[in-house]
C-alpha angles and dihedrals in degrees: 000000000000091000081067092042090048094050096042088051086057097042091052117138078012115120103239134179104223120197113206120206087255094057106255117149118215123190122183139091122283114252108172135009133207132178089254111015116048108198121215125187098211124232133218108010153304092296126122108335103084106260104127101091091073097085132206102308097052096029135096095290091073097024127229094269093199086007125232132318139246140194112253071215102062099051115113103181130336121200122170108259088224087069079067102064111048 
């Protein structure tokens, strides 16, 4: 766990696509991190990475201030998304 903590911690401010162990895909950049929570303010839209059960008053309207968090726990792997594009 503190190799992901380690790594979130060096990817902060970083855009990142994280993959959780069921299978979830995250895309947005890290705003906060935690030892146990790592916080990521998503980027593009709804679509496809499992975002749409957060309603009105969490949603896009208002906007994720720090964004949204996720279990240190529940990453399967992070990798920075601009390793993606070169």
């Amino acid at each position: 766990m503190s190799r992901l903590y380690n790594q979130c911690c060096s990817f902060h401010g970083k855009t990142v696509r994280i993959n959780c162990h069921d299978g979830r895909v995250h895309v947005g950049r890290i705003t906060r991190v935690e030892r146990d929570m790592v916080w990521i303010q998503p980027t593009g839209g709804l679509g496809g990475f499992g975002l749409g059960f957060f309603g009105e008053g969490f949603g896009f309207r208002r906007g994720f201030g720090t964004g949204f968090g996720i279990a240190l726990g529940a990453i399967a792997g992070i990798a920075l998304v601009s390793a993606f594009f070169w």
